[in-house]
C-alpha positions as a Markdown table, in Angstrom:
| # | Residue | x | y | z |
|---|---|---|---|---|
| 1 | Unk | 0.0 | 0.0 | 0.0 |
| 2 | Unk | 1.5 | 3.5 | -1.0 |
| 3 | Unk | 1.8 | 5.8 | 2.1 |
| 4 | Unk | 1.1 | 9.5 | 0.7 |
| 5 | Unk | 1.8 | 12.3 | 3.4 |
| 6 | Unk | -0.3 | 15.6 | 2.9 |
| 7 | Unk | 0.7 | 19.3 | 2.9 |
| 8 | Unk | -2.6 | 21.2 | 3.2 |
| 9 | Unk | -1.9 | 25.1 | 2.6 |
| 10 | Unk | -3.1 | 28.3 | 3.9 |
| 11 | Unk | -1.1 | 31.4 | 2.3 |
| 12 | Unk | 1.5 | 29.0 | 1.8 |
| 13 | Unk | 2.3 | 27.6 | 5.1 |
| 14 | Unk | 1.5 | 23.8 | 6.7 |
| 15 | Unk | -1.9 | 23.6 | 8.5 |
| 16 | Unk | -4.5 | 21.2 | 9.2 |
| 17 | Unk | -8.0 | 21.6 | 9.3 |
| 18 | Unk | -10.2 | 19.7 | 12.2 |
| 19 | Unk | -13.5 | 18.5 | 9.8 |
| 20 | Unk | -12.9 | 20.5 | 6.7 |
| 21 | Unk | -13.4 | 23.4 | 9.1 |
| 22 | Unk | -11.8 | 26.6 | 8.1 |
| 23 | Unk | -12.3 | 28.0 | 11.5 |
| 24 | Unk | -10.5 | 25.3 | 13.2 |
| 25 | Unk | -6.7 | 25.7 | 11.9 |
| 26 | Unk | -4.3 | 25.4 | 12.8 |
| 27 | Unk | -0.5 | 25.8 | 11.6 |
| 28 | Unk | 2.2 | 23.5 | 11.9 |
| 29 | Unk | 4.9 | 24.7 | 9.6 |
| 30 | Unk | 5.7 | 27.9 | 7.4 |
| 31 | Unk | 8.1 | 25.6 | 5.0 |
| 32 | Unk | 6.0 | 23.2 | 2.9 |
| 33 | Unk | 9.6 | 22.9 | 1.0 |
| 34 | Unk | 11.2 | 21.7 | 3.7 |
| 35 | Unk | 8.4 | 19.1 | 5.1 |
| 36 | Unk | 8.3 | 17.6 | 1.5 |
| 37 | Unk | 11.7 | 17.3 | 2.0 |
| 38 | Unk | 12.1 | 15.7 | 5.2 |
| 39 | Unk | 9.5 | 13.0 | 3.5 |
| 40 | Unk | 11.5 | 12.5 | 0.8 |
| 41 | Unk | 14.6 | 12.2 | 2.9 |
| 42 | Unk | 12.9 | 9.3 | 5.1 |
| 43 | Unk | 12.3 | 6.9 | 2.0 |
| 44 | Unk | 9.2 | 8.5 | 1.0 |
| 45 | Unk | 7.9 | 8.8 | -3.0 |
| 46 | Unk | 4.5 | 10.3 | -3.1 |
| 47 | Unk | 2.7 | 13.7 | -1.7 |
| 48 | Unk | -0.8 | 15.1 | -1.7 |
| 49 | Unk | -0.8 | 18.9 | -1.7 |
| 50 | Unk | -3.9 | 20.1 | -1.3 |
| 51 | Unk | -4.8 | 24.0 | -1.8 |
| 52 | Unk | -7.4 | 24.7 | 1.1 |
| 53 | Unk | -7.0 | 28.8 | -0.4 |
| 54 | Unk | -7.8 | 27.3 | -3.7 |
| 55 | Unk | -10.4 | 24.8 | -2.8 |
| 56 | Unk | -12.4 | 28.0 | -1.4 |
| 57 | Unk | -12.1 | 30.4 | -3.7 |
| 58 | Unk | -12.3 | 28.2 | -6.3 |
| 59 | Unk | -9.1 | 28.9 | -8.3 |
| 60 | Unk | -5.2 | 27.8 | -7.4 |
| 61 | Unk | -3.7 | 30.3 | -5.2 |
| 62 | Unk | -0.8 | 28.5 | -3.7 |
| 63 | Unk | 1.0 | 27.5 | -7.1 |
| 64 | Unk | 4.6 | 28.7 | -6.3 |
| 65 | Unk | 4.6 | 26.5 | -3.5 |
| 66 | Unk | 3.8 | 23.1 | -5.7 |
| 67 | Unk | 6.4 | 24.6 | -8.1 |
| 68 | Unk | 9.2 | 25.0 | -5.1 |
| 69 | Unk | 8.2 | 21.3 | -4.4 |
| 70 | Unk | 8.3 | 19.6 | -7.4 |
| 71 | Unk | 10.9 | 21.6 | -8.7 |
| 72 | Unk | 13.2 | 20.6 | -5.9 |
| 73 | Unk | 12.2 | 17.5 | -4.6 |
| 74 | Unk | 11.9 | 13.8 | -6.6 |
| 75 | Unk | 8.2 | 13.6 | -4.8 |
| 76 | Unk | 5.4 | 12.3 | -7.1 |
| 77 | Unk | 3.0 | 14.9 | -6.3 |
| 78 | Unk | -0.5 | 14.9 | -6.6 |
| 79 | Unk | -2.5 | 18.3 | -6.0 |
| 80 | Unk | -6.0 | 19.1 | -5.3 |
| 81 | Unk | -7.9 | 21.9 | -4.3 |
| 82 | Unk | -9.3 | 25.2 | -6.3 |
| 83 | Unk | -8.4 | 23.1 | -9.4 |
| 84 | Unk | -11.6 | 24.5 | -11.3 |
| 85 | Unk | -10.4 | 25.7 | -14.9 |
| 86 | Unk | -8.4 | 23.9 | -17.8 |
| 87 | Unk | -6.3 | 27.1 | -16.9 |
| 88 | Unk | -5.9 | 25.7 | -13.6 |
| 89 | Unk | -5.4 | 22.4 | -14.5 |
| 90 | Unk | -2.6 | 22.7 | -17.0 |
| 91 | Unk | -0.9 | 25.3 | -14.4 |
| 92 | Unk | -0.7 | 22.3 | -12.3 |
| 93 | Unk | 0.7 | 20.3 | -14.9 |
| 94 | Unk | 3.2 | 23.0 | -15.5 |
| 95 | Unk | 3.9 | 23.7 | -12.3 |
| 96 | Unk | 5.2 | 19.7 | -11.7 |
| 97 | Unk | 1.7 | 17.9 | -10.4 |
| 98 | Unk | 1.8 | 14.5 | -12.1 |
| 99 | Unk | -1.4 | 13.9 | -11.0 |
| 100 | Unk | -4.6 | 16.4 | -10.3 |
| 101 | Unk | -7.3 | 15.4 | -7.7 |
| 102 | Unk | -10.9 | 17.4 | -9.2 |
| 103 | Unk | -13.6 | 17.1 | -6.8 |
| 104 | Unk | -16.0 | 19.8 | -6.4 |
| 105 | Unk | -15.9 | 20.1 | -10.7 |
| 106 | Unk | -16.6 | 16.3 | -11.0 |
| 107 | Unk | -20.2 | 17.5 | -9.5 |
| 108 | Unk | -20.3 | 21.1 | -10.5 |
| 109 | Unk | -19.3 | 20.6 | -14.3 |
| 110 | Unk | -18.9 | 16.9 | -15.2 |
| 111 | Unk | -18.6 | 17.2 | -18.9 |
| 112 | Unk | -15.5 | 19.2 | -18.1 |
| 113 | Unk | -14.3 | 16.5 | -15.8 |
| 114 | Unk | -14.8 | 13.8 | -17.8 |
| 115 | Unk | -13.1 | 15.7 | -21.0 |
| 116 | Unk | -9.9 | 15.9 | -19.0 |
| 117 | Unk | -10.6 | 12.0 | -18.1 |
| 118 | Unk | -10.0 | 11.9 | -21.6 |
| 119 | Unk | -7.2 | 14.6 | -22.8 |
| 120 | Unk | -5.3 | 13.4 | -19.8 |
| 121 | Unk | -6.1 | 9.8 | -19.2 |
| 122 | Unk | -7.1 | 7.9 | -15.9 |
| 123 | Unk | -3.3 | 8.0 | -14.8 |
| 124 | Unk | -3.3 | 11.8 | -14.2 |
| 125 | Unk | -6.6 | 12.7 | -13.1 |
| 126 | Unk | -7.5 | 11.5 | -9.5 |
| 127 | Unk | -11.6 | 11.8 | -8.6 |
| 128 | Unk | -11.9 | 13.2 | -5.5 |
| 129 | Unk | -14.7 | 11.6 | -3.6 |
| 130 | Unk | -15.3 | 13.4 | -0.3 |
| 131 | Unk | -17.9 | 12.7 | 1.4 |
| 132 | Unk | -20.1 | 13.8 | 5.1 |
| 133 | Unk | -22.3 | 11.0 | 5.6 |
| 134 | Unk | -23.2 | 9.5 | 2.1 |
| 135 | Unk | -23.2 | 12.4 | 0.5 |
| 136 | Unk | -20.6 | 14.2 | -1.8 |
| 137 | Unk | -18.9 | 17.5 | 0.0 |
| 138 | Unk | -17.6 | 19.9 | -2.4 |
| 139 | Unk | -16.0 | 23.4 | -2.2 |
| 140 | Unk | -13.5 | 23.0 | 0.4 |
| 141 | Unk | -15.9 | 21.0 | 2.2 |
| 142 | Unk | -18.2 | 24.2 | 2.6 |
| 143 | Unk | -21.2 | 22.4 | 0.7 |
| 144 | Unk | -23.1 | 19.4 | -0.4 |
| 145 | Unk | -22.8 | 18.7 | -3.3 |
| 146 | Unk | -26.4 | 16.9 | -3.3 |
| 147 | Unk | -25.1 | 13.7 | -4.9 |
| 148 | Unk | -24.7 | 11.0 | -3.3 |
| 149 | Unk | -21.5 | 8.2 | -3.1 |
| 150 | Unk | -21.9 | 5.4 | -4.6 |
| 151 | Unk | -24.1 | 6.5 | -7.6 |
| 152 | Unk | -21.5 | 9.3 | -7.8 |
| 153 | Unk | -18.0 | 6.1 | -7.9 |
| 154 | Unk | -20.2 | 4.2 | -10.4 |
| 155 | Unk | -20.9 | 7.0 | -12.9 |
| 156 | Unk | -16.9 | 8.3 | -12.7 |
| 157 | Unk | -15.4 | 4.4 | -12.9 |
| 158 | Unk | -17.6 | 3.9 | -16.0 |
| 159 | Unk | -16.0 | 6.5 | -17.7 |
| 160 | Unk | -12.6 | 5.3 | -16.7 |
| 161 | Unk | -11.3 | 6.7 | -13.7 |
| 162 | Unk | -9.2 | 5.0 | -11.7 |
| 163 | Unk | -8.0 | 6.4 | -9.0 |
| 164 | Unk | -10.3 | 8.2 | -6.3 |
| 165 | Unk | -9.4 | 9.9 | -2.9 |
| 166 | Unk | -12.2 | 9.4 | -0.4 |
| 167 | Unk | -12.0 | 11.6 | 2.5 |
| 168 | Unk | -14.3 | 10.6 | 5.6 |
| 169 | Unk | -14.8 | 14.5 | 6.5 |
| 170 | Unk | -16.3 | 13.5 | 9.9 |
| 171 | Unk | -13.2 | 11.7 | 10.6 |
| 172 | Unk | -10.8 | 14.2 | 9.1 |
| 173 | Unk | -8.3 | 15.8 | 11.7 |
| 174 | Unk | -9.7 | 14.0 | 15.1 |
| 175 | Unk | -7.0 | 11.4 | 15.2 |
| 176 | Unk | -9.9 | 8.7 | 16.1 |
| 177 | Unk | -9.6 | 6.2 | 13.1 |
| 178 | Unk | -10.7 | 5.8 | 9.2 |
| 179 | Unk | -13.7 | 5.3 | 8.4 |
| 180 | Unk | -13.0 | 1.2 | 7.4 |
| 181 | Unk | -16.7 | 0.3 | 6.7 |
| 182 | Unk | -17.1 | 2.9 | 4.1 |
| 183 | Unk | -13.6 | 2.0 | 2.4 |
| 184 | Unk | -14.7 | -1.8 | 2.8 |
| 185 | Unk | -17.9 | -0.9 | 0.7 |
| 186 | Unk | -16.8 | 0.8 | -2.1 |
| 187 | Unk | -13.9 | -1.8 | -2.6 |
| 188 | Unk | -16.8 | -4.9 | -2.7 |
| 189 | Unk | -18.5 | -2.8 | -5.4 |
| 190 | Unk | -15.7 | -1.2 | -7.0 |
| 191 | Unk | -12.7 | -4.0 | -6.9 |
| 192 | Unk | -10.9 | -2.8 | -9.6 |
| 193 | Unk | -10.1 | 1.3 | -8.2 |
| 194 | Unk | -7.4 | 2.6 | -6.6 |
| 195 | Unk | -8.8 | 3.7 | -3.6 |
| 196 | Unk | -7.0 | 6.2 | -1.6 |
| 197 | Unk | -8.0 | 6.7 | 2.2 |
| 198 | Unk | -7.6 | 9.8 | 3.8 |
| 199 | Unk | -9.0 | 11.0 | 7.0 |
| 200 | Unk | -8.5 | 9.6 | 10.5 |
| 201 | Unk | -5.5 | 7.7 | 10.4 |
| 202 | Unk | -3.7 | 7.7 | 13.9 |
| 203 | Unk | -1.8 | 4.9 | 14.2 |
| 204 | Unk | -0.1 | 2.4 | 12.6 |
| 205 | Unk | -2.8 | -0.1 | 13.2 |
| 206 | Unk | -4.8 | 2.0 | 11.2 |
| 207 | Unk | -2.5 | 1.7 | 8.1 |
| 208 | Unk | -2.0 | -2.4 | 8.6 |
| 209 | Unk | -6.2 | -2.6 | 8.3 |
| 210 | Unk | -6.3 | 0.0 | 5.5 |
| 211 | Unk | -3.7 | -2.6 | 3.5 |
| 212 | Unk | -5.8 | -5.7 | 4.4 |
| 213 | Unk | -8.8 | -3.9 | 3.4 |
| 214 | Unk | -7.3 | -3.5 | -0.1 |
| 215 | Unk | -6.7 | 0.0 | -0.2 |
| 216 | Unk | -4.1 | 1.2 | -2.7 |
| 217 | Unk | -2.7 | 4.0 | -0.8 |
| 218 | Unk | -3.7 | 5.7 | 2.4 |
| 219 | Unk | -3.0 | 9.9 | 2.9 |
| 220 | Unk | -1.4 | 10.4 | 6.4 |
| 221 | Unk | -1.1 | 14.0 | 7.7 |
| 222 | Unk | -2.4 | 15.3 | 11.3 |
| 223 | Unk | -1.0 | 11.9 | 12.4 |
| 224 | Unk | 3.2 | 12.8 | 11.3 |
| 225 | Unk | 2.8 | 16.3 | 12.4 |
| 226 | Unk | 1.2 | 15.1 | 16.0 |
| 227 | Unk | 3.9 | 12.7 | 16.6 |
| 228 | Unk | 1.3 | 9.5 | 16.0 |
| 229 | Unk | 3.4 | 8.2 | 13.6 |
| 230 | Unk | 7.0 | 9.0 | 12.2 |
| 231 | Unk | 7.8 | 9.2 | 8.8 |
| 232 | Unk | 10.7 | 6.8 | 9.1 |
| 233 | Unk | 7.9 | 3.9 | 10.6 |
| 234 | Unk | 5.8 | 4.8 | 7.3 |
| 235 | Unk | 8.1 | 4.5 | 4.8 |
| 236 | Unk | 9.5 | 1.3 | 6.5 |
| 237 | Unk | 5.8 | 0.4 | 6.3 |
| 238 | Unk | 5.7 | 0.9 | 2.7 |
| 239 | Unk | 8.5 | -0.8 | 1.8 |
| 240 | Unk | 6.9 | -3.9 | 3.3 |
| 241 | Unk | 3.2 | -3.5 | 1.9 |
């Protein structure tokens, strides 16, 4: 199973977010440069960058710092948030992303979703299935989306995707668990996805039942930068998966 640490951003510094709540931040690092880089150092390959700025105003605002990253580090990152526009999405291409994570445009304008589905291919563009009870979040998870999961996986994997981030946003930031019944579900009807968990994880318990589950990667964040877990027990983790 691929271990991917995240770097969320507000005005270009680390933070976490407790719920997808904007009012409940707080900041663990002004140097995203330097945390991708102590992941890297540790034996780490991937990153999720996610632009919390972007995801709410609904256009990238933190690009120089995924440029900084990919630029100078041999991370494979993926990035997500505020990625609205095909102007948007081939900055992040341009800027070093080698894969984009759409979410709120998957519901808002699917045709423009599923164009860069094909453009792009399945290998590039990550769906980005967020979710507060059944139901799609969207827009920084600020709103319902009004669509719900399942319906929402089976539309998006017959049209070829792949890969899809689900984010538990009532477990996101409280350090209590994933959400394994959820990610156990959409792996009995969807066998064939890459299915990346994110939200919850605290220990590595957590990451051993994610793998047996059958989970292609897990995203690990509030967990590294509360001393849960160390990066050097996750990429020794990975190694072994």
């Amino acid at each position: 199973m691929h271990i991917i640490p995240a770097i969320d951003l507000i005005g270009g510094k680390c933070v976490r977010l407790t719920q997808g709540d904007y009012d409940q931040v707080k900041e663990y690092n002004s140097d995203p440069l330097a945390v991708a880089r102590q992941y890297e150092e540790a034996g780490l390959k991937r990153l999720h960058l996610v632009d919390l700025d972007g995801a709410k105003q609904r256009k990238i605002v933190n690009l120089p710092v995924l440029e900084r990253i990919a630029g100078q580090t041999g991370l494979h990152v993926d990035f997500g948030g505020g990625v609205q526009s095909d102007e948007d999405l081939q900055a992040a291409f341009e800027a070093g992303a080698k894969q984009v994570t759409g979410g709120s445009i998957a519901v808002r304008q699917p045709q423009t979703f599923e164009r860069w589905l094909e453009e792009h291919g399945p290998e590039r563009i990550i769906l980005g299935a967020d979710v507060r009870g059944r139901e799609i979040a969207i827009g920084g998870w600020q709103e319902g989306g009004g669509v719900e999961l399942m319906p929402f996986l089976r539309k998006y994997t017959d049209l070829g995707v792949r890969y899809v981030v689900c984010t538990d946003v009532s477990k996101d930031g409280l350090l209590q668990g994933p959400s394994f019944q959820l990610y156990k579900e959409i792996l009995a009807e969807f066998p064939q996805l890459h299915l990346i968990a994110s939200g919850g994880v605290a220990t590595m318990d957590d990451l051993r039942q994610l793998r047996d589950l059958g989970c292609w990667g897990c995203i690990v964040g509030k967990a590294i930068y509360e001393g849960r877990v160390t990066v050097a027990e996750l990429a020794e983790f990975e190694q072994k998966s």
